[in-house]
C-alpha positions in Angstrom: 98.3 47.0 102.2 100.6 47.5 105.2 97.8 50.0 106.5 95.2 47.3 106.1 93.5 49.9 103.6 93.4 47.6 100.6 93.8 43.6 101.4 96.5 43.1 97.9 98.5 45.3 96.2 97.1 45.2 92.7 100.7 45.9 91.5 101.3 42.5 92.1 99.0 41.3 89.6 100.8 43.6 86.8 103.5 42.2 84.4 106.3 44.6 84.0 107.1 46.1 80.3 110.4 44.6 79.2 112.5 47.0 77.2 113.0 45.3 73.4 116.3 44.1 73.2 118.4 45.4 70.4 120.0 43.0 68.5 124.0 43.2 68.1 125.3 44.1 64.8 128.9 43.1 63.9 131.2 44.6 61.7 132.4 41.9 58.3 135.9 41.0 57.8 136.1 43.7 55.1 135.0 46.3 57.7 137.3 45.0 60.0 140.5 45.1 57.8 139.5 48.8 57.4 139.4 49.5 60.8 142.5 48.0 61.6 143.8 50.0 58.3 142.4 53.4 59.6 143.4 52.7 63.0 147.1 51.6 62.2 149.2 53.9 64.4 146.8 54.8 66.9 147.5 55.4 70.6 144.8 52.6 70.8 145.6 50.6 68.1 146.0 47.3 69.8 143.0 48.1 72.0 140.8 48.0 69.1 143.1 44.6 67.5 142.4 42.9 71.2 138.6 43.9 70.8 138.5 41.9 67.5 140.6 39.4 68.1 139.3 38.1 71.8 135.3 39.2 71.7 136.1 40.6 75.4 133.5 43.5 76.2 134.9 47.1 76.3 134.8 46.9 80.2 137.0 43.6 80.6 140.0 44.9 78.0 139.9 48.6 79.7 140.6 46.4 83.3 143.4 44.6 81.9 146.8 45.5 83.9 150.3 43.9 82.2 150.0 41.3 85.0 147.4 39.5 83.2 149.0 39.5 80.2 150.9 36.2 79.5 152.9 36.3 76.1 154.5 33.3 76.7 151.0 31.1 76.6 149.5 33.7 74.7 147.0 34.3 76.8 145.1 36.7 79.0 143.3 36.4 82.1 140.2 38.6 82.5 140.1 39.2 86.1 137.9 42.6 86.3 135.8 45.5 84.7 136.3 48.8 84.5 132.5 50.6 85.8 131.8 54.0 85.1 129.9 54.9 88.0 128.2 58.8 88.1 131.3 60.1 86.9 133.3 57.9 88.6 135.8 55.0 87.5 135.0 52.2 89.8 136.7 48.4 89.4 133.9 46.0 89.3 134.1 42.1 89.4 133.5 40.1 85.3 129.6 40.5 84.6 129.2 37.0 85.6 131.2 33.7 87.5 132.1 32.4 84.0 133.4 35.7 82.5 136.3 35.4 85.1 138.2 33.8 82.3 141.8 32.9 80.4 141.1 33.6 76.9 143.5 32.4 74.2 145.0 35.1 72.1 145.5 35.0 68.3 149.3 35.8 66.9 148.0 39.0 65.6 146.7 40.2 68.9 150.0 39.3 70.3 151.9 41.2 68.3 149.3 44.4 68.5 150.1 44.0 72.6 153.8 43.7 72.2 153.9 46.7 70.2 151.9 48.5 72.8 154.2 47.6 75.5 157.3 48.8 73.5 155.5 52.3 73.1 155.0 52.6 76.3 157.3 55.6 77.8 158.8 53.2 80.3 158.8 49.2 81.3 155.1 48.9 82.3 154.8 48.0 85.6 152.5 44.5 86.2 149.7 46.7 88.1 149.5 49.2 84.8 146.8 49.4 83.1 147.4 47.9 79.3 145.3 50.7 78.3 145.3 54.2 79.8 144.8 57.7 79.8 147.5 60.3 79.4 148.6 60.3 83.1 148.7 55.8 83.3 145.6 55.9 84.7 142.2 53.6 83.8 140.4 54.7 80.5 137.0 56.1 81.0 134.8 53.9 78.4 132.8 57.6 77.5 135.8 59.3 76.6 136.8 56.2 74.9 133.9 56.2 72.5 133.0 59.5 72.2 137.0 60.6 71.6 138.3 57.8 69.6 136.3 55.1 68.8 133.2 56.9 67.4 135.8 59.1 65.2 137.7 56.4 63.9 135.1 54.7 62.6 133.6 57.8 60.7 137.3 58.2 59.3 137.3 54.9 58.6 133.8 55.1 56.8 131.9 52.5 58.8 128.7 52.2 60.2 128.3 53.1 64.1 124.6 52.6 65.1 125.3 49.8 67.5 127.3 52.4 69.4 124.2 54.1 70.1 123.3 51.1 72.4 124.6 50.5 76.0 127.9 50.0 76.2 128.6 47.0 78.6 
């Protein structure tokens, strides 16, 4: 077209193929009390509580630093996302304007977080990451899934297909 060759790209007249979307499969409350069951004394423990008890996605709960933690509202204020980009940990902004949220947290989730905080090694500093690797620093969502989360829930007996999707 830009050569003068053809007068319309015939492209243009094409729909594109949309890729299916897979539908999201939950886990029931009697899967969930097994999780929590299998997972109880896990380094990750209350990442997995937080997961369940707030509906965040996996990227928003793996940017969480203390600071946006407030246990006196109960509350916590999802400010970024953790992006695995080519092998490298990037922070991203929330998926959208409206995931930059507060999101109220239930007394069990609470308690999960507090208990995290106390096994931390030290005080937490505000700009730590809630949830981290063995050195403090971010949790890469990969070695997340394929190190603990995927292998819990085969201890724990539960079904994992939706894992199979992309993680967002």
């Amino acid at each position: 077209v830009r050569m003068g060759t053809i007068p319309v790209n015939p492209c243009n007249a094409v729909d594109r193929p949309r890729v299916p979307r897979r539908e999201m499969t939950a886990h029931d409350a009697g899967q969930v009390k097994k999780l929590f069951e299998t997972a109880r004394g896990d380094p990750l423990e209350a990442l997995y509580v937080t997961a369940v008890g707030t509906g965040a996605r996996l990227g928003e709960l793996l940017g969480l630093k203390w600071a946006d933690i407030d246990f006196e509202s109960k509350t916590i204020s999802i400010q970024r996302t953790l992006l695995d980009l080519n092998g490298r940990i990037e922070v991203g902004e929330p998926k959208t304007a409206r995931s930059r949220r507060r999101i109220d947290l239930p007394d069990f989730v609470v308690t999960a977080l507090k208990g995290h905080r106390l096994r931390s090694p030290a005080q937490p500093h505000p700009t730590a990451w809630v949830f981290s690797d063995a050195s403090g620093g971010p949790l890469r969502k990969s070695n997340f899934t394929r190190r603990s989360f995927r292998p819990l829930l085969k201890k724990a007996g539960l079904p994992h297909e939706v894992l199979n999707a992309k993680q967002h």
